[in-house]
C-alpha positions in Angstrom: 32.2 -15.7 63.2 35.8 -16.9 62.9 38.6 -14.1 62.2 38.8 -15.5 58.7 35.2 -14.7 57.8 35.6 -10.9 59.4 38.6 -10.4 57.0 36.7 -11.4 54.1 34.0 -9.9 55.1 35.9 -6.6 55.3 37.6 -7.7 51.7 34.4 -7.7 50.0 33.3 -4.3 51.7 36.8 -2.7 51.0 36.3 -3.7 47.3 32.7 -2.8 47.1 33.9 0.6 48.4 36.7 1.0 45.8 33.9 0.4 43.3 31.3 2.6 44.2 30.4 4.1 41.2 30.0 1.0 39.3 27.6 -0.4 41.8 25.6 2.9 42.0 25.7 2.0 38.5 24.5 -1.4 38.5 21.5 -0.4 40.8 20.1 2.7 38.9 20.3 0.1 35.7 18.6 -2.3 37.8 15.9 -0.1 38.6 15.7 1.4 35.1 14.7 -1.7 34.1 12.0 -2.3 36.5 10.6 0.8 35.4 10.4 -0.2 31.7 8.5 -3.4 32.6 6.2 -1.3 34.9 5.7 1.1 32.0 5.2 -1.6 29.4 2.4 -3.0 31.6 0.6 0.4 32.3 0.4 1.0 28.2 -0.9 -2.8 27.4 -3.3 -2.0 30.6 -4.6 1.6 29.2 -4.6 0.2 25.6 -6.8 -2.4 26.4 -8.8 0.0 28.9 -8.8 2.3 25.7 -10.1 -0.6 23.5 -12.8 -1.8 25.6 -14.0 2.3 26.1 -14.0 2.1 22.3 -16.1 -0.6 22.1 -18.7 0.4 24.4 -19.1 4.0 22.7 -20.2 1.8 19.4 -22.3 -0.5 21.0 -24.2 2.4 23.2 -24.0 4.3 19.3 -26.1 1.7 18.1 -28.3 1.5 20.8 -28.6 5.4 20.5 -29.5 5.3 16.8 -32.1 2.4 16.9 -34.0 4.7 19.8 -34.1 7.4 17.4 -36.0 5.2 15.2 -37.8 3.9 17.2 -38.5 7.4 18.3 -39.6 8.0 15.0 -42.0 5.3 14.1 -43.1 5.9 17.3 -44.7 9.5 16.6 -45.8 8.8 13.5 -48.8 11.1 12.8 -50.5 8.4 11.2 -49.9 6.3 14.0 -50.9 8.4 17.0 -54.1 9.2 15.2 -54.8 5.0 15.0 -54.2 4.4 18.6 -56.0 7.7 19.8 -59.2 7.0 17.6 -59.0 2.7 18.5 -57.6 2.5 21.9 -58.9 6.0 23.2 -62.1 6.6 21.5 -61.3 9.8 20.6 -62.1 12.0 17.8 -62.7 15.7 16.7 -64.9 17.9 18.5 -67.7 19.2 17.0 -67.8 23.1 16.6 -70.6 23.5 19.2 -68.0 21.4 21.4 -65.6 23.7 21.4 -63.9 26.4 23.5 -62.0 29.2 22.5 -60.2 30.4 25.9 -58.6 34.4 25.4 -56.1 35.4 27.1 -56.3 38.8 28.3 
């Protein structure tokens, strides 16, 4: 480096020191607004996280209330006592069939 370029160099570092403050200044600004833009993004991310989570409640909702019914039609009365009497071959027994068990 030629002596020119030191004395500038030392220039610039004198003046930078002499202005401290507002270059502390600048920098916390600076990083105040990197901070905004990183907090911006995190919202939009949780919103839309939040959104989707939303979503999926009212689809498993749906899916939860067609089981009930199907839950329902399922144990019919009527029902159970077509498929046991078609499909099983079951029926009543008759009163000389049965056993009465007593617990002591």
């Amino acid at each position: 480096m030629s002596k020119s370029q030191l004395n500038l160099t030392r220039i610039v570092i004198a003046d930078l020191w002499h202005h401290k403050w507002v270059l502390l200044l600048a920098v916390v600004v600076l990083g105040n607004a990197a901070l905004v833009v990183y907090t911006s993004y995190s919202s939009r991310q949780y919103t839309s996280q939040w959104d989707q989570l939303l979503q999926q409640r009212d689809r498993l909702d749906i899916e939860w209330r067609n089981l009930l019914l199907e839950e329902q039609s399922q144990s019919e009365h009527s029902r159970v006592t077509r498929i046991a009497t078609k499909d099983l071959n079951m029926g009543r027994p008759l009163p000389n069939q049965e056993v009465v068990v007593r617990i002591p």
